[in-house]
N, CA, C and O atoms as a Tripos MOL2 file, in Angstrom:
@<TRIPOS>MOLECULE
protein
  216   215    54     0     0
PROTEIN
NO_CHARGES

@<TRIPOS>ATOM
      1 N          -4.5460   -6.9410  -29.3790 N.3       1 UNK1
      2 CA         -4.6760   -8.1330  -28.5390 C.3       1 UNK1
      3 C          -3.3730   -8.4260  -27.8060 C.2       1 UNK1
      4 O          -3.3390   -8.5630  -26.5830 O.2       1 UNK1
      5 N          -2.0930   -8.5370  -28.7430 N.am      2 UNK2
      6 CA         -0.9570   -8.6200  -27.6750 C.3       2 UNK2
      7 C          -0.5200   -7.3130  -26.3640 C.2       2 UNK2
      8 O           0.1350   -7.4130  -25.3270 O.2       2 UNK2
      9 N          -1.1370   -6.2910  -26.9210 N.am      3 UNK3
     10 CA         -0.8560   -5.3500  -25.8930 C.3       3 UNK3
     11 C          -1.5460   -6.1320  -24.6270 C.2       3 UNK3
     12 O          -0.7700   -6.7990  -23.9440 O.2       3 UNK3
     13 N          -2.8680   -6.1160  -24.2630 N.am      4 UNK4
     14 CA         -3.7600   -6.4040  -23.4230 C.3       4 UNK4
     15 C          -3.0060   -7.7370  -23.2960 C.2       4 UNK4
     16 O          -3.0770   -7.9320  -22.0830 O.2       4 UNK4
     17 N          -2.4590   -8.5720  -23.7170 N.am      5 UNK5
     18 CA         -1.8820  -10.2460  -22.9380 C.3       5 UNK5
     19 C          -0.7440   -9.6240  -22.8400 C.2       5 UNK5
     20 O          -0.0680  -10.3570  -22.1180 O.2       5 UNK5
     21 N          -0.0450   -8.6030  -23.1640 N.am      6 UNK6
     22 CA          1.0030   -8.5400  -22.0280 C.3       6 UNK6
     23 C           1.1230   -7.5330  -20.8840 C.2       6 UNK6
     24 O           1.9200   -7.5160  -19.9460 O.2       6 UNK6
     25 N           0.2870   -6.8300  -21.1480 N.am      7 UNK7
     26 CA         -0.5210   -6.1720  -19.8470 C.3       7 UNK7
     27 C          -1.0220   -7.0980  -18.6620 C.2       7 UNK7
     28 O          -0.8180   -6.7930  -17.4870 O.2       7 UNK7
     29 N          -1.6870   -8.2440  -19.0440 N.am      8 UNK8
     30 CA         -1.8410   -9.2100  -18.0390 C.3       8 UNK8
     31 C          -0.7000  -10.1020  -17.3100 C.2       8 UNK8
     32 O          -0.7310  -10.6370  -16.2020 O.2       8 UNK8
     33 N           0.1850  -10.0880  -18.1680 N.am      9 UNK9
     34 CA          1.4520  -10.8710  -17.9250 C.3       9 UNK9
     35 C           1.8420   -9.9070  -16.4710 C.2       9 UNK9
     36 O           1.8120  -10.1180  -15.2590 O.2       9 UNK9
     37 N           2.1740   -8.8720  -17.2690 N.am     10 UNK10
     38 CA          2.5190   -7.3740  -16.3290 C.3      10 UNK10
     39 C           2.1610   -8.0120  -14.9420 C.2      10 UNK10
     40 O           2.9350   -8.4620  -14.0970 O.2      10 UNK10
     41 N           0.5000   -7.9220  -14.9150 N.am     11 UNK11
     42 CA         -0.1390   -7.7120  -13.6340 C.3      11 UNK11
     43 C           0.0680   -8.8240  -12.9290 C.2      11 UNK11
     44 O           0.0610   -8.8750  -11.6990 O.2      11 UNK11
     45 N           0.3010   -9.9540  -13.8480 N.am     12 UNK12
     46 CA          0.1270  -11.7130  -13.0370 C.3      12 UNK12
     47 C           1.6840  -11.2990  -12.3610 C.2      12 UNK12
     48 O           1.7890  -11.6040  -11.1730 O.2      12 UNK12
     49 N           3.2250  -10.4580  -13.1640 N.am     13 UNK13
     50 CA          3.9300  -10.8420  -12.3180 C.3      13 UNK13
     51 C           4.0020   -9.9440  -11.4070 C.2      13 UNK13
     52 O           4.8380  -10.5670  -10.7530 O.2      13 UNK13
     53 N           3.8480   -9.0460  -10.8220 N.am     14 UNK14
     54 CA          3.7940   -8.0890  -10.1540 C.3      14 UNK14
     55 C           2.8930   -9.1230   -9.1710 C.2      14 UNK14
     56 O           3.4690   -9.6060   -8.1960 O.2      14 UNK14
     57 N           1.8620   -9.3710   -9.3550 N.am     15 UNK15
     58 CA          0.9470   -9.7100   -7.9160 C.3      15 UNK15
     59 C           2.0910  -11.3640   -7.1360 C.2      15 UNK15
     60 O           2.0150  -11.8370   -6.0020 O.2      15 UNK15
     61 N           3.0370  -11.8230   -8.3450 N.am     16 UNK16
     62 CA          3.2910  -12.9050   -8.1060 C.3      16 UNK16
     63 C           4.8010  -12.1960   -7.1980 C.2      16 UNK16
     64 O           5.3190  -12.6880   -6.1950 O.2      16 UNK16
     65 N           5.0690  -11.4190   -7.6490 N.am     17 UNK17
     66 CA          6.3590  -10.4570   -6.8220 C.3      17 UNK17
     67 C           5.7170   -9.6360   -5.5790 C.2      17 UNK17
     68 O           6.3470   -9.0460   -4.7020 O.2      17 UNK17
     69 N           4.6230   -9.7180   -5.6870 N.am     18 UNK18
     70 CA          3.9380   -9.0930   -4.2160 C.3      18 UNK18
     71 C           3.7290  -10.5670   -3.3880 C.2      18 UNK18
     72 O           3.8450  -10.3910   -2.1750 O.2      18 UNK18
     73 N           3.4390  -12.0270   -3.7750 N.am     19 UNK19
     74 CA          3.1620  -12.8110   -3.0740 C.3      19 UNK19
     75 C           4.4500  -13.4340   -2.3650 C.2      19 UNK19
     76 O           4.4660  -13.9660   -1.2550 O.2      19 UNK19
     77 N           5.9160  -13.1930   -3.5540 N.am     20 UNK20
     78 CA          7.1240  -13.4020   -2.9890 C.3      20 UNK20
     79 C           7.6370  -12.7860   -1.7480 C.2      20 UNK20
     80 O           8.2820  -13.2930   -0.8310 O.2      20 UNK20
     81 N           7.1000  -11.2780   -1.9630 N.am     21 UNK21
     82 CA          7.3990  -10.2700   -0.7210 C.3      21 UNK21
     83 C           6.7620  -10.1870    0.5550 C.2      21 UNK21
     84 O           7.2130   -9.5260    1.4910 O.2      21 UNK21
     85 N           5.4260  -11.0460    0.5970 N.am     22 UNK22
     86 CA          4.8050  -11.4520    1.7030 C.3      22 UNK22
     87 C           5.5370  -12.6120    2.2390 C.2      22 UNK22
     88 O           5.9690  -12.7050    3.3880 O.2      22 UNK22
     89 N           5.6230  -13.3860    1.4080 N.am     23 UNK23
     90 CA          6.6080  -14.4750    1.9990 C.3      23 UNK23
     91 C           7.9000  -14.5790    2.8860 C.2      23 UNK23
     92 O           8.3710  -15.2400    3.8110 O.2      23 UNK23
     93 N           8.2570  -13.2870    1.8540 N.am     24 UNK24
     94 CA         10.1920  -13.5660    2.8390 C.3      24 UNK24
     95 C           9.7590  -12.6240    4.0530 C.2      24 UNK24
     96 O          10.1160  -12.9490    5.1860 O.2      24 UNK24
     97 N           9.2440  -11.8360    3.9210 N.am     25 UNK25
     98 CA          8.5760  -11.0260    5.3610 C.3      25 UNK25
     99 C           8.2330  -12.0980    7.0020 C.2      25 UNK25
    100 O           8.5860  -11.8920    8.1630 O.2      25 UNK25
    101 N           7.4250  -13.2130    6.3920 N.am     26 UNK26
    102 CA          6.7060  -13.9110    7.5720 C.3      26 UNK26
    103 C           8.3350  -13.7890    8.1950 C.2      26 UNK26
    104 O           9.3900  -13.2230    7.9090 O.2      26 UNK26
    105 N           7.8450  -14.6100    9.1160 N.am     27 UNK27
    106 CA          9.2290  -15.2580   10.3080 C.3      27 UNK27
    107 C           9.7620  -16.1580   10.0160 C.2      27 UNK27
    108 O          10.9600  -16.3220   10.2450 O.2      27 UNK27
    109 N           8.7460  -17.3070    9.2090 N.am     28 UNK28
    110 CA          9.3810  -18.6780    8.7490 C.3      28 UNK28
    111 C           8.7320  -18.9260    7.2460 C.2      28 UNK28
    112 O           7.8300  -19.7050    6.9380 O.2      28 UNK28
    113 N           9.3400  -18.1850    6.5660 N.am     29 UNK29
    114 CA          9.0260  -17.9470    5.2260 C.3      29 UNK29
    115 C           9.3930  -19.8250    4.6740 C.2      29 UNK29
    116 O          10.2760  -20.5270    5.1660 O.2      29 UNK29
    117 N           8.3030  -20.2930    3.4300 N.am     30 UNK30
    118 CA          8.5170  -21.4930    3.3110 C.3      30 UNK30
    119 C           8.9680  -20.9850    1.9070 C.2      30 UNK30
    120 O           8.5010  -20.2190    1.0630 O.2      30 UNK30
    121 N          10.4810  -22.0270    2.0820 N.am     31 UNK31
    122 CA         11.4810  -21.8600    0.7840 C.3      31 UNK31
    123 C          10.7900  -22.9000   -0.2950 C.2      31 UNK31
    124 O          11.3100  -23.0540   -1.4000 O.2      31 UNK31
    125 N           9.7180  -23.5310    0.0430 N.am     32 UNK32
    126 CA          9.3920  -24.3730   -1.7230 C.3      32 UNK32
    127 C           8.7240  -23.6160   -2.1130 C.2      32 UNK32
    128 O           8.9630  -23.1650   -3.2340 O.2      32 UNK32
    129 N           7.5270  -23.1110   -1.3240 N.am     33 UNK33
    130 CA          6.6550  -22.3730   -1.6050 C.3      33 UNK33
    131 C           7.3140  -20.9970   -2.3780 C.2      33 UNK33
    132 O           6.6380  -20.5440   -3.3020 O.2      33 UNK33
    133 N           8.5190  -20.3550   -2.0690 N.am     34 UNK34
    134 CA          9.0240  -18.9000   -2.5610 C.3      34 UNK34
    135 C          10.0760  -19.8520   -4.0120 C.2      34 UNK34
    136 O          10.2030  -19.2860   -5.0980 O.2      34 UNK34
    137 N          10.5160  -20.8250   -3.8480 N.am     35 UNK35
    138 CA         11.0560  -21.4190   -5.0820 C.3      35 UNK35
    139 C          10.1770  -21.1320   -6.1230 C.2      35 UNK35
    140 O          10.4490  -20.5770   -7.1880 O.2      35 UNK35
    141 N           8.7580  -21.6860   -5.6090 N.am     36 UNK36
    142 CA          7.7870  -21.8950   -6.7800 C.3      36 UNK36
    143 C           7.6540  -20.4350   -7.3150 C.2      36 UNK36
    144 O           8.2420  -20.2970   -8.3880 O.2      36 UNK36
    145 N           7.1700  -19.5520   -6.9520 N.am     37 UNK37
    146 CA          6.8280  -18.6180   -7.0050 C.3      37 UNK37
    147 C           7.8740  -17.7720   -7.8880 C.2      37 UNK37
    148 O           7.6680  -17.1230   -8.9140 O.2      37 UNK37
    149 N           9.2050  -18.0120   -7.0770 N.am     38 UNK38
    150 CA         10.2940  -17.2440   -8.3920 C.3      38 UNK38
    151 C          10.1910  -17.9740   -9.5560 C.2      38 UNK38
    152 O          10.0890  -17.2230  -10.5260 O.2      38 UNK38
    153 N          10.1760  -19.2570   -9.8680 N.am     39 UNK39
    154 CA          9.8520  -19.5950  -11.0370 C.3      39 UNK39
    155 C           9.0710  -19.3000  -11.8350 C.2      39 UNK39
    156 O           9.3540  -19.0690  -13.0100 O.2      39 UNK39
    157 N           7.6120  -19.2390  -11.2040 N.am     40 UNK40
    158 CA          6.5610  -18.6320  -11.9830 C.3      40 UNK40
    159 C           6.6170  -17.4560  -12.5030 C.2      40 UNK40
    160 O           6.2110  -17.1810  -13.6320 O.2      40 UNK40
    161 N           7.2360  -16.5150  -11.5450 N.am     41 UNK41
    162 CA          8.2300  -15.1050  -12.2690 C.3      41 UNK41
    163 C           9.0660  -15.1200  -13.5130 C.2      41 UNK41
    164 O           8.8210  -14.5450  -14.5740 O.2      41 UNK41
    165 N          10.0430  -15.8340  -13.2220 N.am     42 UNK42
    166 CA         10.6190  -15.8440  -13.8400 C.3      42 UNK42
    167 C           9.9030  -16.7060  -15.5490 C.2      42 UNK42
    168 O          10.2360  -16.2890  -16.6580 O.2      42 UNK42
    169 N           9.0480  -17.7570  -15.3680 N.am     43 UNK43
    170 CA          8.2740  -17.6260  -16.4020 C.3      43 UNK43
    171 C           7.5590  -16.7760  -17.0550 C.2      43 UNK43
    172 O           7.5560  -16.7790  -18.2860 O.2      43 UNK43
    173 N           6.9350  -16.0300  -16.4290 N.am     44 UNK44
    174 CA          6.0220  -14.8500  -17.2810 C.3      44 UNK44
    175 C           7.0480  -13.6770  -17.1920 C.2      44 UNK44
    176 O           6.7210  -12.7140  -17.8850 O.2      44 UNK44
    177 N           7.8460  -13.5820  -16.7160 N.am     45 UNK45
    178 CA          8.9640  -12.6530  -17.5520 C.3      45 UNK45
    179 C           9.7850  -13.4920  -19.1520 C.2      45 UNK45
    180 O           9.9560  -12.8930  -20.2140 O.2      45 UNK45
    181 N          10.0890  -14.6540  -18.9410 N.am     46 UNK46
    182 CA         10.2950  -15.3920  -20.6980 C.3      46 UNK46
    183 C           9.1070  -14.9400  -21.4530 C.2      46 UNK46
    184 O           9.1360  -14.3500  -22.5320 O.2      46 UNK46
    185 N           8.1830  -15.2350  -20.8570 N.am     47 UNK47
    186 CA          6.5310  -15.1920  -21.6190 C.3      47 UNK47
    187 C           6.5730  -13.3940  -22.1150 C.2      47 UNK47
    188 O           6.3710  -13.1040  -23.2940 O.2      47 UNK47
    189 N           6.7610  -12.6650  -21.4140 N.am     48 UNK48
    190 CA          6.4760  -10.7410  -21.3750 C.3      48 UNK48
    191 C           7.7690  -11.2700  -22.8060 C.2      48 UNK48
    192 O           7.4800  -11.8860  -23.8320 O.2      48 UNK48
    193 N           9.0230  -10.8180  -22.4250 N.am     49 UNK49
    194 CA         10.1250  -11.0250  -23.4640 C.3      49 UNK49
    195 C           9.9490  -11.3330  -24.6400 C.2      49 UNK49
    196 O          10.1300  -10.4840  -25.5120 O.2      49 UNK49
    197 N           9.5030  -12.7870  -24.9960 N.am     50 UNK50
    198 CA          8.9870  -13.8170  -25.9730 C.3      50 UNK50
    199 C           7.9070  -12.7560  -27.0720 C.2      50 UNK50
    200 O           8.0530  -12.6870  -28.2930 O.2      50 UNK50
    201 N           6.5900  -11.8250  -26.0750 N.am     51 UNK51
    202 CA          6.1510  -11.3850  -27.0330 C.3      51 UNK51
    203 C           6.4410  -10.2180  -27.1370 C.2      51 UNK51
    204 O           5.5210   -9.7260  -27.7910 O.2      51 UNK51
    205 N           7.3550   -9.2420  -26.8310 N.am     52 UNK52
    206 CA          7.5310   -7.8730  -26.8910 C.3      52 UNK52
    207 C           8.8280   -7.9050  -27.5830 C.2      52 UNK52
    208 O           9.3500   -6.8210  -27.8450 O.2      52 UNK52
    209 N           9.4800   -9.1010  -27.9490 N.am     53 UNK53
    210 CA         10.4930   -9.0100  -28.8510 C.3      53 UNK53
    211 C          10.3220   -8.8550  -30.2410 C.2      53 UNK53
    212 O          10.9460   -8.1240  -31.0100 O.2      53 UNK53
    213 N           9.0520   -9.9270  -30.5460 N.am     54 UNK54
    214 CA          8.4270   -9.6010  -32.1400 C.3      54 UNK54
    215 C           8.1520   -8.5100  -32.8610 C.2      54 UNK54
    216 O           7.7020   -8.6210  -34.0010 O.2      54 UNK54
@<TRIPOS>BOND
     1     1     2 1
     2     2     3 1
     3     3     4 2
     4     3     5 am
     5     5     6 1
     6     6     7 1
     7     7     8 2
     8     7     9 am
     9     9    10 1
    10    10    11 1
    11    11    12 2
    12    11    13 am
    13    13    14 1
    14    14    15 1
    15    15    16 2
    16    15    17 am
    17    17    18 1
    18    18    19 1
    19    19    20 2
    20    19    21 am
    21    21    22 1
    22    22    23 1
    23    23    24 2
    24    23    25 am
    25    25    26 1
    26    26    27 1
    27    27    28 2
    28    27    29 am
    29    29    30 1
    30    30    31 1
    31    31    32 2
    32    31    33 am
    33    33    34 1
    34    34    35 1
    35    35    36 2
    36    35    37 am
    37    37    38 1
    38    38    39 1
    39    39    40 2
    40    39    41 am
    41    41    42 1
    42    42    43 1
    43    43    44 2
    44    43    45 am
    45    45    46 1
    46    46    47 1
    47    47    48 2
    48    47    49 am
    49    49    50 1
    50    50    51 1
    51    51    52 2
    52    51    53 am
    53    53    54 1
    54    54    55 1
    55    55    56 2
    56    55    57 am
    57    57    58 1
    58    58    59 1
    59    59    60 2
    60    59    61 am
    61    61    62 1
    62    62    63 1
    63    63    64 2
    64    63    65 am
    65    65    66 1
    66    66    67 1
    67    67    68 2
    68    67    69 am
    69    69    70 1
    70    70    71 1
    71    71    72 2
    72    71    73 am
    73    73    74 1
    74    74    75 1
    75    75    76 2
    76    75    77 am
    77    77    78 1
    78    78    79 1
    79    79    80 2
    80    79    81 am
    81    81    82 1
    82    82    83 1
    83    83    84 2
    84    83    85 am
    85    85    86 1
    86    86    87 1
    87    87    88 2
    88    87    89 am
    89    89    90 1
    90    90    91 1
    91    91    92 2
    92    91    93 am
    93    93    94 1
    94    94    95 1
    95    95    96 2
    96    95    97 am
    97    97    98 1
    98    98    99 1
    99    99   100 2
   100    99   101 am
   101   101   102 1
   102   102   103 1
   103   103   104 2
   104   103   105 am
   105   105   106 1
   106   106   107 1
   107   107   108 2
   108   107   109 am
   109   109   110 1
   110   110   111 1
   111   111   112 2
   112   111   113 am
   113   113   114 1
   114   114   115 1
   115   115   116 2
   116   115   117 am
   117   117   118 1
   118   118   119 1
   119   119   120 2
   120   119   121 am
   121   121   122 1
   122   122   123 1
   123   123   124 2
   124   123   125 am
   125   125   126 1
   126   126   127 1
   127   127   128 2
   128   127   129 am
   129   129   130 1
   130   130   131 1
   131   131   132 2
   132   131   133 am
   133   133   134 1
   134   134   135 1
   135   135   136 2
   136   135   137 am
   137   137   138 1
   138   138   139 1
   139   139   140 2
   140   139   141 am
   141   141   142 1
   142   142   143 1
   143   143   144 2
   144   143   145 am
   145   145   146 1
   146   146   147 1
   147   147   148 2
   148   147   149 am
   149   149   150 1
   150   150   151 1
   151   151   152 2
   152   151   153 am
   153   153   154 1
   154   154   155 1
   155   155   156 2
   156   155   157 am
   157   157   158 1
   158   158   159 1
   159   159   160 2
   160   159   161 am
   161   161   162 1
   162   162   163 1
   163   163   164 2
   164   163   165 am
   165   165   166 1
   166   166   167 1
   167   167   168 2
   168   167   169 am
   169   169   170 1
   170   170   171 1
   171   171   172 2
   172   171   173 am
   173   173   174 1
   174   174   175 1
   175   175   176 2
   176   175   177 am
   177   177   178 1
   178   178   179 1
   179   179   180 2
   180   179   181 am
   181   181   182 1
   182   182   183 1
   183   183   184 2
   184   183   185 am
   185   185   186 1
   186   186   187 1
   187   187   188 2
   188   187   189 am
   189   189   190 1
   190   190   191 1
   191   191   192 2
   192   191   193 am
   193   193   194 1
   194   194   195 1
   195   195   196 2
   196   195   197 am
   197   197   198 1
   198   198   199 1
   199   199   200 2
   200   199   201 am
   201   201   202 1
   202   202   203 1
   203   203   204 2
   204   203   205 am
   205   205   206 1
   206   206   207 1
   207   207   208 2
   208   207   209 am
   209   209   210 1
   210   210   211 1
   211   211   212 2
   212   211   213 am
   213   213   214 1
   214   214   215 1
   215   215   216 2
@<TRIPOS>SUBSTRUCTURE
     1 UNK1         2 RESIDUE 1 A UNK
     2 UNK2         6 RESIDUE 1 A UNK
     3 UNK3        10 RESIDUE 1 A UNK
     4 UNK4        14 RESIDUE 1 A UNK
     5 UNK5        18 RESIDUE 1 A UNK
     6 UNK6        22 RESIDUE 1 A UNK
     7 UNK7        26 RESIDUE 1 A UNK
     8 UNK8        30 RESIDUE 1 A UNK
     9 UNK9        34 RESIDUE 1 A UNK
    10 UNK10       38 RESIDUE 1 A UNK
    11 UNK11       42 RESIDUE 1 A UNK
    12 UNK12       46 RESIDUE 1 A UNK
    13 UNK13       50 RESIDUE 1 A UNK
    14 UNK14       54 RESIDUE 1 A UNK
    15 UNK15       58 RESIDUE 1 A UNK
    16 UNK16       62 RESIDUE 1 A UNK
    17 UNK17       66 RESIDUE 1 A UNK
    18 UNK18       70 RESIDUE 1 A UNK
    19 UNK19       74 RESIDUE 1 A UNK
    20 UNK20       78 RESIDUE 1 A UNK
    21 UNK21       82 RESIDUE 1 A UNK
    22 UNK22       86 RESIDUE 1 A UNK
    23 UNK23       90 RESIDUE 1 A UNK
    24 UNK24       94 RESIDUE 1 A UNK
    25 UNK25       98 RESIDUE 1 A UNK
    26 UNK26      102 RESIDUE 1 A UNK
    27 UNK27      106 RESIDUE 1 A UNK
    28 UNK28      110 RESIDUE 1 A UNK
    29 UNK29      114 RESIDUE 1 A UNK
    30 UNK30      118 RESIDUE 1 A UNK
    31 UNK31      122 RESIDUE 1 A UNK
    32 UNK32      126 RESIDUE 1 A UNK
    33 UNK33      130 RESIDUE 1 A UNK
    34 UNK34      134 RESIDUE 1 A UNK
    35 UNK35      138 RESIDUE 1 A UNK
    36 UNK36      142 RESIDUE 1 A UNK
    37 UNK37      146 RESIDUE 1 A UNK
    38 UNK38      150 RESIDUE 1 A UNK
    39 UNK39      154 RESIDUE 1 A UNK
    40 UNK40      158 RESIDUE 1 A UNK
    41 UNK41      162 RESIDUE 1 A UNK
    42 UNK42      166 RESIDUE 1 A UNK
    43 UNK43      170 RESIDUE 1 A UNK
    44 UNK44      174 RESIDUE 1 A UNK
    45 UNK45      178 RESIDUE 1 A UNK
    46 UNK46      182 RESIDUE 1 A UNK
    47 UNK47      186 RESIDUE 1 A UNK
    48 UNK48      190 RESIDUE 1 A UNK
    49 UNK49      194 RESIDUE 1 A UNK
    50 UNK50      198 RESIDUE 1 A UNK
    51 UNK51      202 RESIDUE 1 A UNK
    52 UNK52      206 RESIDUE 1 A UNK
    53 UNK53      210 RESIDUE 1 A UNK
    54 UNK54      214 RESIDUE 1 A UNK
């Protein structure tokens, strides 16, 4: 079971690092919107960490 939830973690941040990279691309990339987004990264990377340390 933890394999498969951190397999998902995996995929949530990756698509969330693909939504960052669409962002800074536009012309007028919106900085709350890419704030949020590194955060959320950077959460499910604590979250990946948290259970692959046990």
């Amino acid at each position: 079971m933890e394999k498969a939830h951190v397999e998902a973690l995996e995929n949530k941040h990756a698509a969330v690092q693909s939504q960052i990279d669409a962002e800074e691309r536009r012309p007028n990339p919106d900085d709350i919107l890419l704030h949020r987004l590194k955060k959320e990264k950077l959460r499910l990377k604590d979250e990946m960490l948290g259970l692959t340390v046990h």
